[in-house]
VORO-497590 format. One line per 8 residues: their letters; for each residue x negated, y negated, z negated of C-alpha. Coordinates in pm, 1 decimal. Layout:
<recs>
a	X/Y/Z ~ ...
</recs>
This chain:
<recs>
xxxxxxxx	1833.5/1874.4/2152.4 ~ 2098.9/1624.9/2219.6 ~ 2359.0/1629.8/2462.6 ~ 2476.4/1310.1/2446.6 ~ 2317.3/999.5/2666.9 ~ 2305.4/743.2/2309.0 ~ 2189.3/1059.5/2131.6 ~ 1882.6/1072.7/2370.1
xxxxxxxx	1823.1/709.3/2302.0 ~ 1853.9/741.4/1953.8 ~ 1600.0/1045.4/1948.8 ~ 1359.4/778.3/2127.2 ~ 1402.6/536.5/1889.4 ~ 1364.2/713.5/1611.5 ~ 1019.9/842.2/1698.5 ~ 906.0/502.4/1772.7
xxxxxxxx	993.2/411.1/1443.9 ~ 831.4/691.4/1275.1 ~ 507.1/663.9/1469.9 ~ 498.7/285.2/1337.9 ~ 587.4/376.2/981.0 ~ 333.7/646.5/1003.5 ~ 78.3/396.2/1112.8 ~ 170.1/120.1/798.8
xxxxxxxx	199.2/367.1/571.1 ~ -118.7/503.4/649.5 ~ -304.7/145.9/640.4 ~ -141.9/45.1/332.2 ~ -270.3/367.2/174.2 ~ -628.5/349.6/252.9 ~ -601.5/-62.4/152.7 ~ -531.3/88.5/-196.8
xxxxxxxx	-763.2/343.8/-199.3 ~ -1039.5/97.4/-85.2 ~ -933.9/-113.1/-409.2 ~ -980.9/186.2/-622.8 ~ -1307.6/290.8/-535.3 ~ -1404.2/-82.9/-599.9 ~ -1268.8/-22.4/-949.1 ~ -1440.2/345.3/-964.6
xxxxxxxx	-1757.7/220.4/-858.5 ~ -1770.8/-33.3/-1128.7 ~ -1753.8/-318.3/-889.5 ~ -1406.1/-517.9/-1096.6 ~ -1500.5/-833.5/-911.8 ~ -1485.7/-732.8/-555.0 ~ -1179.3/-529.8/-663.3 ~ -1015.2/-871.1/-790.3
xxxxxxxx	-1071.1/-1041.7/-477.5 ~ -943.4/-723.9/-259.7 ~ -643.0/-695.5/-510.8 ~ -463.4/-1017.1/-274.2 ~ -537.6/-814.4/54.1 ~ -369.5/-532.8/-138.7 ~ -87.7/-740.1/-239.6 ~ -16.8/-870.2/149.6
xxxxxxxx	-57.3/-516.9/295.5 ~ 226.2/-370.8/35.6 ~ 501.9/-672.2/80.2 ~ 457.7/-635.0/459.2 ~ 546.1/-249.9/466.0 ~ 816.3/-342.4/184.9 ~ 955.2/-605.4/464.3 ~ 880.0/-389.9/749.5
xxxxxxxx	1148.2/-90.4/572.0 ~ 859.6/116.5/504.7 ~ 863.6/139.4/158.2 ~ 1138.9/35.2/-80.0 ~ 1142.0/-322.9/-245.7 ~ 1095.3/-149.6/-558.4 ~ 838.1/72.3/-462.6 ~ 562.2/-178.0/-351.2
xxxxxxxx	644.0/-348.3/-688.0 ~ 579.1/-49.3/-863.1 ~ 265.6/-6.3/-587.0 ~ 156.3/-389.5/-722.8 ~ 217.9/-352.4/-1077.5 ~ 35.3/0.1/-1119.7 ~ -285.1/-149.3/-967.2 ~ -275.8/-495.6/-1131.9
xxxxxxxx	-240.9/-266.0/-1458.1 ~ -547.6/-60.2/-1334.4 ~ -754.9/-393.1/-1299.7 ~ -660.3/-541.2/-1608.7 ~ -798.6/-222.2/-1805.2 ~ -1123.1/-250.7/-1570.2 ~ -1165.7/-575.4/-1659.4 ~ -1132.2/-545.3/-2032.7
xxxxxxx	-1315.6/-233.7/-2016.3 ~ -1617.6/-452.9/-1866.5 ~ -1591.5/-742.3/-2137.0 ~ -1587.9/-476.6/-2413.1 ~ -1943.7/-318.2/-2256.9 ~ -2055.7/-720.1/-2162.9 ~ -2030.0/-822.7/-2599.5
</recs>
C-alpha cells in the first residue's frame, strides 16, 4: 500500500479509470459480438446497418485511451472484411 499522500490519490485514480475502461471495453465487445451473430445468423443486412453503430462504439474507446488508434482500426477493418465475404457469399447463393 502506499505511503505517500499523492500515492493514495493516484491509487484512487487509477481504479476509477480502470472501472471505466472495464465498462467501454466491455460494451464495445458485446457491440461486436452482436454484429457477428447478425453475420452468423445469415442476417448480412441488419449486420450492414449495425456495422456504423460498430464503427462509433470502437472510435469512442480509441478516443477515450481505451484501445490504441491502431487497434480499433484493425477492430474496423477485420469486421468490414468479415461483411464483405458475407455479402459476396450471399450474392454467390442469390445467382
Amino acid at each position: 500500500m502506499p505511503n505517500i499522500k499523492s500515492a493514495w490519490k493516484n491509487l484512487r485514480k487509477s481504479e476509477k479509470r480502470r472501472l471505466r475502461n472495464k465498462s467501454v471495453k466491455s460494451g464495445t465487445k458485446t457491440y461486436i459480438k452482436k454484429f457477428l451473430t447478425y453475420l452468423n445468423n445469415g442476417k448480412v443486412e441488419e449486420a450492414q446497418a449495425f456495422l456504423s453503430e460498430v464503427y462509433k462504439r470502437v472510435d469512442m474507446a480509441a478516443t477515450k485511451g481505451v484501445f490504441h488508434k491502431n487497434k480499433a482500426a484493425r477492430f474496423k477493418s477485420r469486421l468490414t472484411r468479415r461483411l464483405n465475404q458475407a455479402l459476396h457469399a450471399s450474392s454467390q447463393t442469390a445467382s
